[in-house]
C-alpha positions as CSV (number, residue, x, y, z in Angstrom):
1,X,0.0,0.0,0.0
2,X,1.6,3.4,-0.9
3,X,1.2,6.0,1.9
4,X,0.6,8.6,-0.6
5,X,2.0,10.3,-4.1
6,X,4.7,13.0,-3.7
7,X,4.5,15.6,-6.1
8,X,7.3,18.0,-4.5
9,X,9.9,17.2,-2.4
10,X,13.0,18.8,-1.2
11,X,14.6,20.0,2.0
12,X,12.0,22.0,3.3
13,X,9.0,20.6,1.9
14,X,6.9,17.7,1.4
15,X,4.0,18.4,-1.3
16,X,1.9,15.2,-2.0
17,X,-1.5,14.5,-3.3
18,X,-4.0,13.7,-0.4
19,X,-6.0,10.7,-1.0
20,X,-9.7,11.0,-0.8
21,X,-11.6,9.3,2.3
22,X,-8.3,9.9,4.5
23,X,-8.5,12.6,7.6
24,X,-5.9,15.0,7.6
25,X,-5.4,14.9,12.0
26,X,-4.5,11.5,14.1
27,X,-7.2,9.5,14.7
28,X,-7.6,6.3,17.5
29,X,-6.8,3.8,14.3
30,X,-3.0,2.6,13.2
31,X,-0.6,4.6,11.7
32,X,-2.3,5.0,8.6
33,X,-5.2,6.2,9.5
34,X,-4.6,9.7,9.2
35,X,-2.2,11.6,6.6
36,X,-0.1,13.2,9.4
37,X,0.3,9.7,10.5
38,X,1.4,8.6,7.4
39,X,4.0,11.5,6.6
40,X,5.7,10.9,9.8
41,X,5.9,7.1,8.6
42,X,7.3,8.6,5.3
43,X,9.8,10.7,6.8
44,X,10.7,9.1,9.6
45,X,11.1,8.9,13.2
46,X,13.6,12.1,13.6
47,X,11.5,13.9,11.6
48,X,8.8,16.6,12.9
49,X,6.7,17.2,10.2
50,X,4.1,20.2,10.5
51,X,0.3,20.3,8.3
52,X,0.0,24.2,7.7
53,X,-3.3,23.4,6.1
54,X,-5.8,20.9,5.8
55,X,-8.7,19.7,3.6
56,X,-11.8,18.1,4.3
57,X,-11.8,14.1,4.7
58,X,-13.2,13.3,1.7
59,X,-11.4,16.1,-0.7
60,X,-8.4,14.8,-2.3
61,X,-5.7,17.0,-4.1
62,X,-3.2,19.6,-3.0
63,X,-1.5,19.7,0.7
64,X,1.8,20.8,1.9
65,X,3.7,19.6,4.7
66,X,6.8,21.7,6.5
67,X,9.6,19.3,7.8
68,X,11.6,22.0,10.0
69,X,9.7,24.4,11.7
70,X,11.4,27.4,10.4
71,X,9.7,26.2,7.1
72,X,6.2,25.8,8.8
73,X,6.7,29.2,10.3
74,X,7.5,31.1,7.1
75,X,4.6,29.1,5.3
76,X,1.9,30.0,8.4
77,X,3.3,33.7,7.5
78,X,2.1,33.5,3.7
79,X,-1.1,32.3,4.5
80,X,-2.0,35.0,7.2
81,X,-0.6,37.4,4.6
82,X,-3.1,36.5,1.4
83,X,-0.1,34.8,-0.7
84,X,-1.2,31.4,-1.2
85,X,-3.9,30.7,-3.6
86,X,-5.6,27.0,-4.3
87,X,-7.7,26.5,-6.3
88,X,-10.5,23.5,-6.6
89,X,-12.9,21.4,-8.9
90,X,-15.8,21.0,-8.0
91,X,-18.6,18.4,-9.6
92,X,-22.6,20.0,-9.2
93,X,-25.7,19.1,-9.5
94,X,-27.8,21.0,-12.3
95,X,-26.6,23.2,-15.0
96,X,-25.2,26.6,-13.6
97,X,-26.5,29.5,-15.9
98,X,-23.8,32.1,-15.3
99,X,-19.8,31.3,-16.7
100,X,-18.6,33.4,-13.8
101,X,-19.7,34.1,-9.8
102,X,-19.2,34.9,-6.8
103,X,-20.6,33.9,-3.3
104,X,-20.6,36.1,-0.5
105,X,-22.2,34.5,2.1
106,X,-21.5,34.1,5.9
107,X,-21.2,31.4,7.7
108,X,-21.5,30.3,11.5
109,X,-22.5,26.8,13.7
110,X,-25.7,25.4,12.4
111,X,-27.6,25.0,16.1
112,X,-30.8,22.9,14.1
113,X,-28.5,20.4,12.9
114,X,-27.7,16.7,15.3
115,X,-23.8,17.0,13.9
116,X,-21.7,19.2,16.0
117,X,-19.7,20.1,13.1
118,X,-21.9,21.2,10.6
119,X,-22.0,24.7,9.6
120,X,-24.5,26.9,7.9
121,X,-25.2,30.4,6.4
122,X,-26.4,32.6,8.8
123,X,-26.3,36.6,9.3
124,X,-24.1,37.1,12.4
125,X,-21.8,34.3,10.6
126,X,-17.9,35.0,9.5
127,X,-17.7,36.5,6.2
128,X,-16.7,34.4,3.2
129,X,-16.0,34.7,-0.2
130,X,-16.0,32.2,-2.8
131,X,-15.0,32.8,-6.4
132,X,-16.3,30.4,-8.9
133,X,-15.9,29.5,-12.6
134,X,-18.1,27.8,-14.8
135,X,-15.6,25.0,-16.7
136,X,-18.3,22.9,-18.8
137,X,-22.1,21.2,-18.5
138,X,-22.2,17.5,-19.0
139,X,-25.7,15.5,-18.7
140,X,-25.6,11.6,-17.5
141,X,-28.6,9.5,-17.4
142,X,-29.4,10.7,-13.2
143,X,-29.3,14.3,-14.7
144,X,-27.1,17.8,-15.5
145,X,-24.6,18.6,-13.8
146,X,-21.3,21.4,-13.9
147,X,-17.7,21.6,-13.6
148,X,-16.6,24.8,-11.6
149,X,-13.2,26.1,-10.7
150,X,-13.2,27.5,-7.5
151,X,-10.8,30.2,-5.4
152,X,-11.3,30.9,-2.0
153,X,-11.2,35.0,-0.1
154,X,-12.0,33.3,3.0
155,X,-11.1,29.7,4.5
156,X,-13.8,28.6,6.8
157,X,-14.9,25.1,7.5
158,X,-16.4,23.6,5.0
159,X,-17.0,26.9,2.9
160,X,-17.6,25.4,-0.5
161,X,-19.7,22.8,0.1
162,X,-22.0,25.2,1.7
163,X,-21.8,28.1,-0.4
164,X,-22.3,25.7,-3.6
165,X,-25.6,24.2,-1.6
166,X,-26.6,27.6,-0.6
167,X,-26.8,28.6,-4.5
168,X,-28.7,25.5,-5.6
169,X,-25.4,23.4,-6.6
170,X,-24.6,21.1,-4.1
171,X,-21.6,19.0,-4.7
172,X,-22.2,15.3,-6.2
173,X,-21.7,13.1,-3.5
174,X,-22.7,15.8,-0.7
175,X,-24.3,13.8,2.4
176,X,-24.0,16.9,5.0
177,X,-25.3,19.6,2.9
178,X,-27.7,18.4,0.9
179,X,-31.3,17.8,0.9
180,X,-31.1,14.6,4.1
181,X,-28.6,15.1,7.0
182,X,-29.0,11.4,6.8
183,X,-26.9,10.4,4.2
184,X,-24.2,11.7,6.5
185,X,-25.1,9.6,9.4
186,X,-26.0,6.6,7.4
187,X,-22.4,6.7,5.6
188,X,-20.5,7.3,8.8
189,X,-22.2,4.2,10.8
190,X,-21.8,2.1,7.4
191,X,-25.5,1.9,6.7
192,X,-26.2,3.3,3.6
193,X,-28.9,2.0,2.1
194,X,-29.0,1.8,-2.3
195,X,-31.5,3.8,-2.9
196,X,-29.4,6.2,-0.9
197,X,-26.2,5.3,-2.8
198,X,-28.2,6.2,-6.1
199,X,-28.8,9.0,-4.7
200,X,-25.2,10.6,-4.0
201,X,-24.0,9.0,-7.0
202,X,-20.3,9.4,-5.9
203,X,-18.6,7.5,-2.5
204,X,-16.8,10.6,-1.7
205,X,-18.0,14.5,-2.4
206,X,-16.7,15.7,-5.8
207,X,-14.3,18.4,-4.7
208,X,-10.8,17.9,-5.8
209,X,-7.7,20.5,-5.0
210,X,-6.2,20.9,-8.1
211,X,-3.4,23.6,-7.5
212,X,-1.9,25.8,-4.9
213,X,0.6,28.7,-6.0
214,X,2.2,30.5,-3.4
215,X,6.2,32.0,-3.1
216,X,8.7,29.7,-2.1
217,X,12.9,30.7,-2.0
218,X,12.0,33.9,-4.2
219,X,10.3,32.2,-7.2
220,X,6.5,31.6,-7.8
221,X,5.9,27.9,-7.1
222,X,2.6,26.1,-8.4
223,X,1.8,22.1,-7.5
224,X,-0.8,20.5,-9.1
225,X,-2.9,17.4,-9.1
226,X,-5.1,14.9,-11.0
227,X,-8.8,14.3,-9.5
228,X,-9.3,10.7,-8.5
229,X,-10.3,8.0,-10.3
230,X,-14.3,8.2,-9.6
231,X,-13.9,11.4,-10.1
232,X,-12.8,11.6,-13.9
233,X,-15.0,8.2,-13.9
234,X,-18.6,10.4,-13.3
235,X,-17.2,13.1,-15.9
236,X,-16.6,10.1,-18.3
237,X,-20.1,8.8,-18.2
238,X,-18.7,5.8,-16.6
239,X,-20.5,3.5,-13.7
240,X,-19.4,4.5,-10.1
241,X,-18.1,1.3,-8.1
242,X,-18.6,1.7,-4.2
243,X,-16.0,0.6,-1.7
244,X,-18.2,-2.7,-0.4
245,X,-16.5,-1.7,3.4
246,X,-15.7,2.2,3.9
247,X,-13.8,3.2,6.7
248,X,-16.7,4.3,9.9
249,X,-16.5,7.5,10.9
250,X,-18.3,9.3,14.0
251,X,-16.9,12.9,13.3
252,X,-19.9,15.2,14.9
253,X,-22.0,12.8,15.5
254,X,-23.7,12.3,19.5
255,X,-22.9,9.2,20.9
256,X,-26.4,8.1,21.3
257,X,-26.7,7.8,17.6
């Protein structure tokens, strides 16, 4: 089993391609059931790796990793400072009319919702900003859909998935913001039923980090990476296959469920 691919490495940094379905932070599993985990395994034992960033459990693409903490220091900096950008693809339900967008839409703790971490819109919220990008339509037999670049102004949690559900565009695969909480609890106690899998369509919510860009030892740097395979699968036209055992999760949800 590869712990993950490397796009970049050199003394400094460690740029790799996060798989989707894997958590970013240390979980109660082995050591690779997180990504930290697994870059620690990578670099080994003297090694101190630091996450400077972090993406959602089931988005795959983009992440970098400091190995010295002067590095994750000077990369904290560019963050705070506006000088990273990533950009994202994003799969959506329906055919979105305008080519170009944005979403300016607060966001704060959803208090109606059973899972502690979901989010909502919501007037006293945080501001955010999401830029988006019409890249193409396609239609499948469940219905149209769209491709959208996306760039961020604001990172709160889970920002794009609920601006795009906000609009009327929820990410394929969505099971926390879409129509039925449900789907979320049903996936993380490995209970889906499939009518419910026909209805997300995808295993994992179709949002990929494609590229970062940021300034590294004077010069412009940009990594880039390829969407998954279920991913480029649903723009294909192509049948989905489901992993028959996901990992469970319990991430927000109360114990007595």
């Amino acid at each position: 089993m590869n712990l993950f691919p490397i796009i970049h490495e050199d003394s400094d940094l460690l740029v790799l391609h996060k798989p989707a379905g894997l958590v970013c932070h240390p979980t109660k599993g082995d050591a690779w059931s997180s990504l930290i985990s697994r870059v620690r395994l990578y670099l080994g034992s003297a090694a101190e790796p630091q996450m400077v960033h972090r993406l959602d459990r089931e988005t795959s693409g983009v992440m970098i990793f400091a190995k010295c903490a002067p590095a994750a220091l000077e990369l904290r900096q560019f963050w705070e400072l506006g000088l990273v950008t990533k950009e994202y693809r994003a799969i959506v339900h329906g055919h979105v009319r305008d080519s170009v967008g944005l979403i300016d839409l607060p966001l704060g703790p959803d208090e109606n919702s059973i899972v502690a971490v979901k989010d909502c819109v919501r007037p006293d919220g945080a501001s955010a900003r999401t830029h988006w990008w019409r890249e193409r339509v396609l239609e499948r037999s469940e219905g149209p859909f769209s491709v959208l670049r996306l760039r961020l102004d604001t990172g709160r949690k889970h920002q794009i998935r609920i601006h795009l559900a906000a609009i009327g565009h929820p990410l394929v695969g969505e099971k926390l913001y879409g129509p039925d909480e449900n789907l979320y609890l049903d996936f993380a106690k490995r209970r889906l039923t499939d009518s419910q899998r026909q209805q997300l369509l995808l295993p994992q919510q179709a949002l990929h980090a494609s590229r970062l860009w940021l300034p590294w030892t004077g010069v412009e740097r940009e990594f880039a990476s390829e969407p998954e395979s279920n991913f480029l699968h649903f723009l294909e036209g192509r049948t989905i296959v489901w992993d028959p055992d996901p990992p469970e999760t319990t991430e927000g949800i109360p114990p007595h469920r």
